[in-house]
Kinemage of the C-alpha trace (Angstrom):
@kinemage 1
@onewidth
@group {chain A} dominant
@subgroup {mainchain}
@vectorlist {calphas} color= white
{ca unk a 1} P 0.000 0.000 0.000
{ca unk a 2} L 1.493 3.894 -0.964
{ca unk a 3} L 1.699 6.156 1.881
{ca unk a 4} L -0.237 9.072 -0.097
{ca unk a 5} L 1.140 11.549 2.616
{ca unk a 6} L 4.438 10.638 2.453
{ca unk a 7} L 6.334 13.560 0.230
{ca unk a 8} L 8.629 10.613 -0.988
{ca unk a 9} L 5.994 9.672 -2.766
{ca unk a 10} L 5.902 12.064 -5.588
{ca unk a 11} L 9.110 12.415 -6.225
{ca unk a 12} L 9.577 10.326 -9.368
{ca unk a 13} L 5.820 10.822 -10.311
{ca unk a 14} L 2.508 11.614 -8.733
{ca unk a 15} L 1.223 7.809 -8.109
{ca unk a 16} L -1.492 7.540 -10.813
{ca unk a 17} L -1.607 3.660 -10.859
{ca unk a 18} L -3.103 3.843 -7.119
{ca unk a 19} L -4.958 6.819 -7.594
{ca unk a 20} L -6.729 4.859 -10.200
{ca unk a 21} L -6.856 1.470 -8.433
{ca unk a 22} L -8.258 3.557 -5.036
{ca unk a 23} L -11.062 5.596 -7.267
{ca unk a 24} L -12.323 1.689 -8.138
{ca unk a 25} L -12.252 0.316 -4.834
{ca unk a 26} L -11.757 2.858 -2.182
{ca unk a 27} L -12.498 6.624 -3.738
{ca unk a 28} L -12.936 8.390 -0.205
{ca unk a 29} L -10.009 6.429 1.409
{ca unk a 30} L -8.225 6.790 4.914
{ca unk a 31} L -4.639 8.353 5.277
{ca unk a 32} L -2.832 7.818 8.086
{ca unk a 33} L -0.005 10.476 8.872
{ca unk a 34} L 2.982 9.854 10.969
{ca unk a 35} L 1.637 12.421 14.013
{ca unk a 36} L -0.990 10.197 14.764
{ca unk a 37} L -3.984 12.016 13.043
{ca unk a 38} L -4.972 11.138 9.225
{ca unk a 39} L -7.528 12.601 6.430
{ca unk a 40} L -9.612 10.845 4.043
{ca unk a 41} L -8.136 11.364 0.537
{ca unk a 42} L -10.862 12.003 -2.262
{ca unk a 43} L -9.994 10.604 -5.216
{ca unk a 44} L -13.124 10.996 -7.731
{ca unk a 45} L -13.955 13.668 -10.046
{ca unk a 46} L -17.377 14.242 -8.359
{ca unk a 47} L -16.822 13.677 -4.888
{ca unk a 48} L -13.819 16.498 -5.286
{ca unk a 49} L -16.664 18.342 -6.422
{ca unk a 50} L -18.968 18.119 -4.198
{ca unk a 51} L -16.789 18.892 -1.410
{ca unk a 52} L -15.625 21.999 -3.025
{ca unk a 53} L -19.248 23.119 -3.729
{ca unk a 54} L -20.381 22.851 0.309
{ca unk a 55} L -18.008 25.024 2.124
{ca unk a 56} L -20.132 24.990 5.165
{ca unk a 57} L -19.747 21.665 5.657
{ca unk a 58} L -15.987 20.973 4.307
{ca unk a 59} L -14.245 24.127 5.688
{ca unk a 60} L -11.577 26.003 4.328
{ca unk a 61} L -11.001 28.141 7.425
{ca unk a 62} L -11.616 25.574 10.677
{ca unk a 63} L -8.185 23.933 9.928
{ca unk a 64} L -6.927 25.833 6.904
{ca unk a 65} L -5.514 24.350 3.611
{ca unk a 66} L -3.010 22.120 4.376
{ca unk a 67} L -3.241 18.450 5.817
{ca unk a 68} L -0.922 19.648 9.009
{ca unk a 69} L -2.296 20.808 11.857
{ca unk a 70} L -0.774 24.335 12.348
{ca unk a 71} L -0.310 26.116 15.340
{ca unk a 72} L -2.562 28.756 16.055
{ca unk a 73} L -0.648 31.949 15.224
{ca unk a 74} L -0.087 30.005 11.798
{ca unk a 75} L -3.332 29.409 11.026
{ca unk a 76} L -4.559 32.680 12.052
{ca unk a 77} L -2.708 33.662 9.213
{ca unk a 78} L -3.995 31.605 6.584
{ca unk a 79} L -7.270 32.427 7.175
{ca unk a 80} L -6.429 35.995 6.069
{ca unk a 81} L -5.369 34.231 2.937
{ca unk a 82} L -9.080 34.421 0.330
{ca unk a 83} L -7.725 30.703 -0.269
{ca unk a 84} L -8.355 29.688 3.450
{ca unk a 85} L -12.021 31.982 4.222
{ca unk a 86} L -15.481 30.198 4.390
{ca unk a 87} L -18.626 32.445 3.230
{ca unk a 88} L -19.823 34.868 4.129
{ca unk a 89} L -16.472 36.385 4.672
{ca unk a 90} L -14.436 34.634 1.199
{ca unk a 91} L -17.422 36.349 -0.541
{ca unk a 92} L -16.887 39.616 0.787
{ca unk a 93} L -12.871 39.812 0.573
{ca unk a 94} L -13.250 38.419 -2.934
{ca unk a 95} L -15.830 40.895 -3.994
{ca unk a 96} L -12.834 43.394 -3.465
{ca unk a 97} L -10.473 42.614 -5.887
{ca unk a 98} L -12.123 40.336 -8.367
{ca unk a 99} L -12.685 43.534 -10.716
{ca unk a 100} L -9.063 43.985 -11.556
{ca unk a 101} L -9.294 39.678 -12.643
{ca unk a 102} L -12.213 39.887 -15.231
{ca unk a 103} L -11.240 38.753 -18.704
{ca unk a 104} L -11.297 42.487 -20.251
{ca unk a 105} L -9.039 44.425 -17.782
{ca unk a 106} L -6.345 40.844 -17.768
{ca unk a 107} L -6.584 41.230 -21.375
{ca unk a 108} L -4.679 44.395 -21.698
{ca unk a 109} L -1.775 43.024 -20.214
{ca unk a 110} L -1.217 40.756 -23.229
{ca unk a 111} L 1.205 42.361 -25.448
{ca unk a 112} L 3.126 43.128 -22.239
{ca unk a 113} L 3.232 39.775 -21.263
{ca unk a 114} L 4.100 38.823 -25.161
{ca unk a 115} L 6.775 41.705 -25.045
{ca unk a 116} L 8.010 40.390 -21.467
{ca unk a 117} L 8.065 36.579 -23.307
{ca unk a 118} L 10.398 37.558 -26.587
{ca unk a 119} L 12.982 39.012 -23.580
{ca unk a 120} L 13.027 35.970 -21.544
{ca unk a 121} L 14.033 34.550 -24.848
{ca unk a 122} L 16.320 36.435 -26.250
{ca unk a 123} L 18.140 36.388 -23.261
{ca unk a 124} L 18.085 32.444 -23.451
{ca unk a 125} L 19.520 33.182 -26.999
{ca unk a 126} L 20.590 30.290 -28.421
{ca unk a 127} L 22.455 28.295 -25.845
{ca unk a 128} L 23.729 24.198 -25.862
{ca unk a 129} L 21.883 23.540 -22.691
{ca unk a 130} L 19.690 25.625 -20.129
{ca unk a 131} L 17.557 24.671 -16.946
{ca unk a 132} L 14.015 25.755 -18.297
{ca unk a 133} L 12.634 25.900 -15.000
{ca unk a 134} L 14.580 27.953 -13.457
{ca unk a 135} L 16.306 30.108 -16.850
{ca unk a 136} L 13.391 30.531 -18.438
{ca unk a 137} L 9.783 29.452 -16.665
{ca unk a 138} L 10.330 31.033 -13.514
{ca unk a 139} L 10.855 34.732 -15.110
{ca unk a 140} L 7.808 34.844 -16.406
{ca unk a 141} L 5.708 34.764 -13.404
{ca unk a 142} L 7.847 37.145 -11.487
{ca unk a 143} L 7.508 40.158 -13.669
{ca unk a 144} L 4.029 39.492 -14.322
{ca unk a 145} L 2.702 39.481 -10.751
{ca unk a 146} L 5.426 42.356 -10.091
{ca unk a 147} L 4.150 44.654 -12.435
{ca unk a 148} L 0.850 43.977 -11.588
{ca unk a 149} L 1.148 44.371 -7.824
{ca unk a 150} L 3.456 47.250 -7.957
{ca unk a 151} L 6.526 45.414 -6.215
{ca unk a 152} L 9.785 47.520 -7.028
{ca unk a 153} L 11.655 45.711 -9.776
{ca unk a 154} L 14.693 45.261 -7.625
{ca unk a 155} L 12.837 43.561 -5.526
{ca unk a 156} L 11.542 40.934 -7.644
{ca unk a 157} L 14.356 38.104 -7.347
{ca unk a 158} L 13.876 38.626 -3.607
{ca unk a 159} L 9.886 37.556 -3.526
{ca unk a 160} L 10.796 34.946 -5.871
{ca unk a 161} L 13.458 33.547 -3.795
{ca unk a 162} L 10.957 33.823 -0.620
{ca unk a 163} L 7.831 32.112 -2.988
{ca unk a 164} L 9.680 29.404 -3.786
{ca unk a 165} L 10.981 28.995 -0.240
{ca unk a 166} L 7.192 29.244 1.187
{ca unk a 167} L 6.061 26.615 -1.405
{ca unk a 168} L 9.415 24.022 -1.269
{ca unk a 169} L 9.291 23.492 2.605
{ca unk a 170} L 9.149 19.438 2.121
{ca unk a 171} L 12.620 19.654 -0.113
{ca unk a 172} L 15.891 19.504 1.426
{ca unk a 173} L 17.352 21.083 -1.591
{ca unk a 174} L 14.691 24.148 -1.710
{ca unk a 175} L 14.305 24.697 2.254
{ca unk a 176} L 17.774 23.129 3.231
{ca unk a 177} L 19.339 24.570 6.908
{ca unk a 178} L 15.974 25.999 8.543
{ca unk a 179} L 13.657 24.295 10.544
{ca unk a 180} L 10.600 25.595 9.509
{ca unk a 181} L 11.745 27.375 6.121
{ca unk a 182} L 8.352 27.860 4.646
{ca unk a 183} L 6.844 28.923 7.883
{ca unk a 184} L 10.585 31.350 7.669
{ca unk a 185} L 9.746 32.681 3.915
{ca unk a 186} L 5.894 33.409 4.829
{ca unk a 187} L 6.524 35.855 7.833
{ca unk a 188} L 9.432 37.541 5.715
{ca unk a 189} L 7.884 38.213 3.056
{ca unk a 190} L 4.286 39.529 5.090
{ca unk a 191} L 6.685 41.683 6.619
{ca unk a 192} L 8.111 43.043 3.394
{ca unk a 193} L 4.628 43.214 2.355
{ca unk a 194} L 3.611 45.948 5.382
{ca unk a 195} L 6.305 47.994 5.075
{ca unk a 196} L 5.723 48.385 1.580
{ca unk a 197} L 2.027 48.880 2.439
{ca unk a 198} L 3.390 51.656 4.110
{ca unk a 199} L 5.282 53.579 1.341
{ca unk a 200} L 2.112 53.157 -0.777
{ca unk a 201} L -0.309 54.819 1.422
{ca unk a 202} L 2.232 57.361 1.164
{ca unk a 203} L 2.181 57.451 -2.377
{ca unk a 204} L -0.385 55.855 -4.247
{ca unk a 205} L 0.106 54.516 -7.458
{ca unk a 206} L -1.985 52.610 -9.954
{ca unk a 207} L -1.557 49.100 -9.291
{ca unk a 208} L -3.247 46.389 -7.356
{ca unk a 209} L -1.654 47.612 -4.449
{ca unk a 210} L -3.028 50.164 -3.859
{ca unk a 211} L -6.451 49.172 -4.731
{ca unk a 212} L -6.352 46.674 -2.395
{ca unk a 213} L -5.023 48.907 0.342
{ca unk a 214} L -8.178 51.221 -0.214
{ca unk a 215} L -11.258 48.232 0.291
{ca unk a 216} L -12.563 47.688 2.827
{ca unk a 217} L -12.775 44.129 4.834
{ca unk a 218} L -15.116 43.035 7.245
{ca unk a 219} L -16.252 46.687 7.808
{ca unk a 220} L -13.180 48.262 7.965
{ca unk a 221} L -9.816 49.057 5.834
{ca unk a 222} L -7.160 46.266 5.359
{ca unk a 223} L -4.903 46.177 8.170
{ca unk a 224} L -1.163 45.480 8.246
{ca unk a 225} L -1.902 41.562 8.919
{ca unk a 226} L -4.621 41.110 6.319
{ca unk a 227} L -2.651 42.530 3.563
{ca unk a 228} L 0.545 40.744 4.262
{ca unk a 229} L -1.169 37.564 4.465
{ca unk a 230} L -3.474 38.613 1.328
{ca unk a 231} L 0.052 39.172 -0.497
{ca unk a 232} L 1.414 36.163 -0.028
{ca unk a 233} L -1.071 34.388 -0.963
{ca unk a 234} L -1.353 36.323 -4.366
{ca unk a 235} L 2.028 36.537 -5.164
{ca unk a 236} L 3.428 32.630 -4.362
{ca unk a 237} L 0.321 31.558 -6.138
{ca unk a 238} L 1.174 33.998 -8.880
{ca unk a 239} L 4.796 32.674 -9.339
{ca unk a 240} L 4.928 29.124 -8.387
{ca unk a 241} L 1.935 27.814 -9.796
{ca unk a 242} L 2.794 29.356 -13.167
{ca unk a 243} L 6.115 28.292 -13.480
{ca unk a 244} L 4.975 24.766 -12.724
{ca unk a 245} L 2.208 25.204 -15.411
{ca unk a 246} L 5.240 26.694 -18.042
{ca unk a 247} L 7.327 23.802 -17.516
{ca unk a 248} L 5.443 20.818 -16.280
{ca unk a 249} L 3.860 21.994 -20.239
{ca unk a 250} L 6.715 21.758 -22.188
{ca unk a 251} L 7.900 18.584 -20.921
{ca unk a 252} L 4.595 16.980 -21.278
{ca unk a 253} L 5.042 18.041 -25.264
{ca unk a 254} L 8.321 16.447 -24.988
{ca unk a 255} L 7.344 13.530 -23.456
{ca unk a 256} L 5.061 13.656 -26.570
{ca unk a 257} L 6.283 14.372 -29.926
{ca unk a 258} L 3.238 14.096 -31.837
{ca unk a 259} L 1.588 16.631 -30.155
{ca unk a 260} L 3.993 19.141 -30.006
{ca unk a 261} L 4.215 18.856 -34.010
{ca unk a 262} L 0.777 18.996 -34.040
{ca unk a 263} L 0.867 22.361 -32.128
{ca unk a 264} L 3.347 23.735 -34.331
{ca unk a 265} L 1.286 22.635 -37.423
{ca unk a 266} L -1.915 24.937 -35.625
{ca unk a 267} L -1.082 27.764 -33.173
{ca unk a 268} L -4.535 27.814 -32.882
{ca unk a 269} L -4.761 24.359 -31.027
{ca unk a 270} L -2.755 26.340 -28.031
{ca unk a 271} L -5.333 27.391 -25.566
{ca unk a 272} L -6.690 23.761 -25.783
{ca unk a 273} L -2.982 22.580 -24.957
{ca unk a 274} L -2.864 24.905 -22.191
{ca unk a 275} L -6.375 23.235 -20.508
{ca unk a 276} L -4.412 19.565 -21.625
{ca unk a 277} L -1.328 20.422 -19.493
{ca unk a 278} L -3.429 21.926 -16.822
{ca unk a 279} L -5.363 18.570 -16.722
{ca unk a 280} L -2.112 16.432 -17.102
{ca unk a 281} L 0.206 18.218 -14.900
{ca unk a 282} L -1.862 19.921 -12.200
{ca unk a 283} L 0.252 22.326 -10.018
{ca unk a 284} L -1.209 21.384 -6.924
{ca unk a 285} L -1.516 17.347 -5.762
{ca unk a 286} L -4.530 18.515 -3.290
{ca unk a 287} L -6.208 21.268 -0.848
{ca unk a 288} L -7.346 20.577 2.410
{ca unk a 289} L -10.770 20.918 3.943
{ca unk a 290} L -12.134 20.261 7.446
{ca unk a 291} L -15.956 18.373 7.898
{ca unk a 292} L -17.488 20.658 9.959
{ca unk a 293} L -20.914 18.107 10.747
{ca unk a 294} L -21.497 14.390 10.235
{ca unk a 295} L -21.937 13.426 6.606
{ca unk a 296} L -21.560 10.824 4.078
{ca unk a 297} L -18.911 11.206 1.190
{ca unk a 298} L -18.328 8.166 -1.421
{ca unk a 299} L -19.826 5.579 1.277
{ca unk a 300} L -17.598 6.706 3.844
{ca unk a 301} L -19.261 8.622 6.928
{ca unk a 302} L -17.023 11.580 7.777
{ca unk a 303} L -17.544 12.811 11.463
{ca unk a 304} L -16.799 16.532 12.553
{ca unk a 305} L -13.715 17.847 12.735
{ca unk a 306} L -12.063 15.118 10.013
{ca unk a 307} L -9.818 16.549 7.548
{ca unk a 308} L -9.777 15.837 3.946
{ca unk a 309} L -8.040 16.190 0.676
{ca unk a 310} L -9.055 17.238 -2.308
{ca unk a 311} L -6.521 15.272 -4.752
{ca unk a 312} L -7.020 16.893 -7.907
{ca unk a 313} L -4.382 15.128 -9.279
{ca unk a 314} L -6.489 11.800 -9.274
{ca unk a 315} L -9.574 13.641 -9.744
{ca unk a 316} L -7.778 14.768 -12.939
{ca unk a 317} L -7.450 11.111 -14.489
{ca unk a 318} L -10.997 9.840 -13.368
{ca unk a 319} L -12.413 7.479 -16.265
{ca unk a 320} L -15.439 8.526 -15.187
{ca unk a 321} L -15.308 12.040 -16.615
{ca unk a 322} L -11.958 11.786 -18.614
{ca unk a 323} L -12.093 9.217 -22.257
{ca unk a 324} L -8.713 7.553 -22.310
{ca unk a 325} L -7.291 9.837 -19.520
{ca unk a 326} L -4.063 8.994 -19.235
{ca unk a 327} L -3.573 9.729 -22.687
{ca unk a 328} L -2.319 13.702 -23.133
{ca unk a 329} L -4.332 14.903 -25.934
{ca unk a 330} L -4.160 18.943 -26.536
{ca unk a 331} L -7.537 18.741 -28.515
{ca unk a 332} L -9.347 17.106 -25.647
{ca unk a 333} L -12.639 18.462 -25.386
{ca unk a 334} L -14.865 18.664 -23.188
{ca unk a 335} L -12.039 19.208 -20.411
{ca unk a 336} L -13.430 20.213 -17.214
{ca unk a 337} L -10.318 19.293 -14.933
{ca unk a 338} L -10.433 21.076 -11.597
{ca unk a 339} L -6.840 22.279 -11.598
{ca unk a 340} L -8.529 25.898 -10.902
{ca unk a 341} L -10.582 24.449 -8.228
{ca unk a 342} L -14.500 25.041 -8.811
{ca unk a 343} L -17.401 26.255 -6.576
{ca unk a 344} L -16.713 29.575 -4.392
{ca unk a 345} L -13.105 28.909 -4.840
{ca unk a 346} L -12.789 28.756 -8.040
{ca unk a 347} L -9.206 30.218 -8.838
{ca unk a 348} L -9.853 34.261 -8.900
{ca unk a 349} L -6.552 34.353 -11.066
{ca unk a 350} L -7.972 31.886 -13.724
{ca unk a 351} L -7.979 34.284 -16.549
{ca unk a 352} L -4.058 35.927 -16.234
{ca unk a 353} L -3.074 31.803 -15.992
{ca unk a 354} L -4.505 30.909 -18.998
{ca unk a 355} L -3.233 34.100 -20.805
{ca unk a 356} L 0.240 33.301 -19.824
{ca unk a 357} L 0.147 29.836 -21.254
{ca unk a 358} L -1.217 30.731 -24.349
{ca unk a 359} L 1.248 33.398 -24.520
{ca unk a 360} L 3.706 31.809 -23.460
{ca unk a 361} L 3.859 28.603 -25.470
{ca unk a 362} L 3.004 30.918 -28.327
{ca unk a 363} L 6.064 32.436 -28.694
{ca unk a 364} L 8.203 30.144 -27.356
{ca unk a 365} L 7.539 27.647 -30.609
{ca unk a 366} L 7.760 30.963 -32.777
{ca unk a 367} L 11.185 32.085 -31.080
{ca unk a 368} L 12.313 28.232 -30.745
{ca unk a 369} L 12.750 25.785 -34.350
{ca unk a 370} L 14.595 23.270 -32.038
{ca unk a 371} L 13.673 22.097 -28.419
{ca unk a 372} L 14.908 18.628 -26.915
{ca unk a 373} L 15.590 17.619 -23.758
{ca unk a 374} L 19.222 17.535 -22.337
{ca unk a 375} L 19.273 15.539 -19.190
{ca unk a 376} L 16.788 13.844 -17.033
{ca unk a 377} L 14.545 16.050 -15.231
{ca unk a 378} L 14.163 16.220 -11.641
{ca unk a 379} L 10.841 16.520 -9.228
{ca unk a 380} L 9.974 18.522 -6.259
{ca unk a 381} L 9.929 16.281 -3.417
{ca unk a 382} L 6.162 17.506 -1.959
{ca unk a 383} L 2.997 15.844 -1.330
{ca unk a 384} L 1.483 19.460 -2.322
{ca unk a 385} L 3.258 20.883 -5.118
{ca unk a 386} L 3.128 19.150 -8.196
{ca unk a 387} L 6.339 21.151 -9.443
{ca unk a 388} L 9.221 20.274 -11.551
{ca unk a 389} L 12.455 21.381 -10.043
{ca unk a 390} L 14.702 21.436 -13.236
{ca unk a 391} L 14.455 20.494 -16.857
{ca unk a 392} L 17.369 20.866 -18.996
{ca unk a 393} L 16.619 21.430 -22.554
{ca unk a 394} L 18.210 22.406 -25.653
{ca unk a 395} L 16.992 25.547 -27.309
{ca unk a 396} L 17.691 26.488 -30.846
{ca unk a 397} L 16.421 29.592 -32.688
């Protein structure tokens, strides 16, 4: 039997063979974990769903997002984080900033994210070898959510260091010599976050900053607390999740050849691809909830106070929703993977992700006639992130 908490367990691949043997004859199954408590893992499509659709019974706040119990100070921070609020007050915080998301104002940020692309690339130039993960994929996200938050641009290799820290704690070679490095990265970077609060009340500018800075939560103006926990959520999501998308993407084309010529032949097919790799390579193994009242889920009863995890990543490959689905196929269609969540959660940066990808991949097979991989490519070791740490390529103009 796989440990499905055990971070070990992902590092050469996410186990689909048990996910699919456990969505036949165990879909809501029990997880023990090595401090004595466990969580039922849910493994189908619909039972993912329906969790994610009754907040008020699988909570979001109670015990936060992940499947450790956190000490309280930690946890009162998360639930300053939109991604850890039950309704009424998720609604209300979201309500705030979900106008500077909608699919016309991300729009006009495509040709800078197209012009931002062709410079990540012709700084790659036309090199032997180069770690796309880490050369290329992770540039991407950092100027985006930069510009669009208003973070200084010499600050920008500093939050990424500090994202990547806050989402690698389970890695020896991401959070090496610190106990608790994520815990570490999180409180730095909150802290950068007020102080830089600070200078913007002071002079306002227009970015999402300062927007945020001027709504109002819970009857009253952010404080210092909610917006550094409100920026780190926004910005690691912003940056790690994208550069996992970027290059979990291109090494799922590489992996297979006849759909990366086929996306070659017909640009067009790229927003498709984009939803494929999404599908395929989820950035996130699972989110936590907590069962707030006796109920029944996929046979099993689940009594208060039981934690649970929704494993997209199997919930991804269910049969029962997905023809053939651990085929990749960039024309799949329908494709309603849950890699952006669903319900009230429903990922509130949805549309700049999917603009990215198409952007991205756009010009990289316009700037690129050659790409091949140059080395075996390594894995984050995390039960959470579902994030390539390198991928050496070869990139030829």
């Amino acid at each position: 039997m796989i440990d499905l908490y055990s971070p070990d367990t992902y590092v050469v691949s996410p186990p689909h063979a048990e996910f699919e043997r456990l969505r036949a004859e165990d879909p809501v199954h029990w997880q023990p974990m090595p401090d004595g408590t466990g969580y039922w893992a849910v493994l189908r499509h619909a039972d993912v769903t329906n969790v994610a659709r009754h907040p008020r019974v699988f909570s979001a706040e109670v015990g936060g997002v992940v499947l450790e119990d956190l000490p309280p100070e930690t946890l009162a921070m998360m639930r300053d984080m939109l991604l850890a609020m039950d309704p009424p007050r998720h609604i209300d915080h979201r309500r705030n900033v979900a106008p500077r998301f909608t699919p016309l104002v991300i729009g006009e940020l495509e040709q800078r994210i197209r012009l931002m692309c062709r410079a990540i690339f012709g700084r790659v130039g036309d090199r032997a070898t180069v770690d796309f993960v880490h050369d290329v994929c992770a540039h991407l996200p950092s100027q985006v959510v930069g510009e669009l938050v208003g973070i200084p641009r010499d600050d920008w290799p500093k939050i990424h260091a500090w994202s990547e820290r806050n989402s690698g704690g389970q890695d020896p070679d991401i959070a090496a010599g610190v106990g608790d490095e994520a815990m570490s990265a999180t409180i730095e970077m909150a802290m950068y976050a007020i102080e830089l609060a600070g200078q913007r009340r002071a002079e306002p500018a227009d970015d999402l900053m300062t927007y945020m800075l001027a709504c109002e939560v819970d009857g009253h103006a952010m404080t210092d607390p909610e917006f550094g926990s409100f920026f780190v959520q926004l910005v690691t999501a912003g940056n790690d999740t994208t550069r996992s998308m970027l290059s979990s993407g291109l090494l799922a084309l590489l992996q297979h050849p006849d759909q990366l010529n086929a996306l070659r032949a017909d640009s067009t097919l790229v927003p498709a691809a984009v939803e494929e790799i999404l599908r395929w390579a989820n950035p996130l193994h699972y989110f936590r909830r907590t069962a707030t009242e006796e109920t029944e889920l996929g046979g099993q009863r689940i009594a208060p106070g039981e934690k649970l995890a929704m494993v997209y990543t199997s919930a991804n490959r269910d049969e029962l929703v997905f023809a053939d689905p651990d085929r990749f196929d960039i024309s799949r269609n329908p494709n309603p993977h849950l890699s952006f969540g669903t319900g009230e959660h429903f990922c509130l940066g949805v549309h700049l992700a999917r603009m990215e990808g198409r952007v991205f991949f756009e010009e990289l097979l316009d700037t690129f006639s050659i790409i091949e991989t140059a080395g075996e490519p390594t894995r984050q070791r995390s039960n959470l992130n579902n994030a390539l740490k390198s991928l050496p390529v070869t990139l030829r103009v």
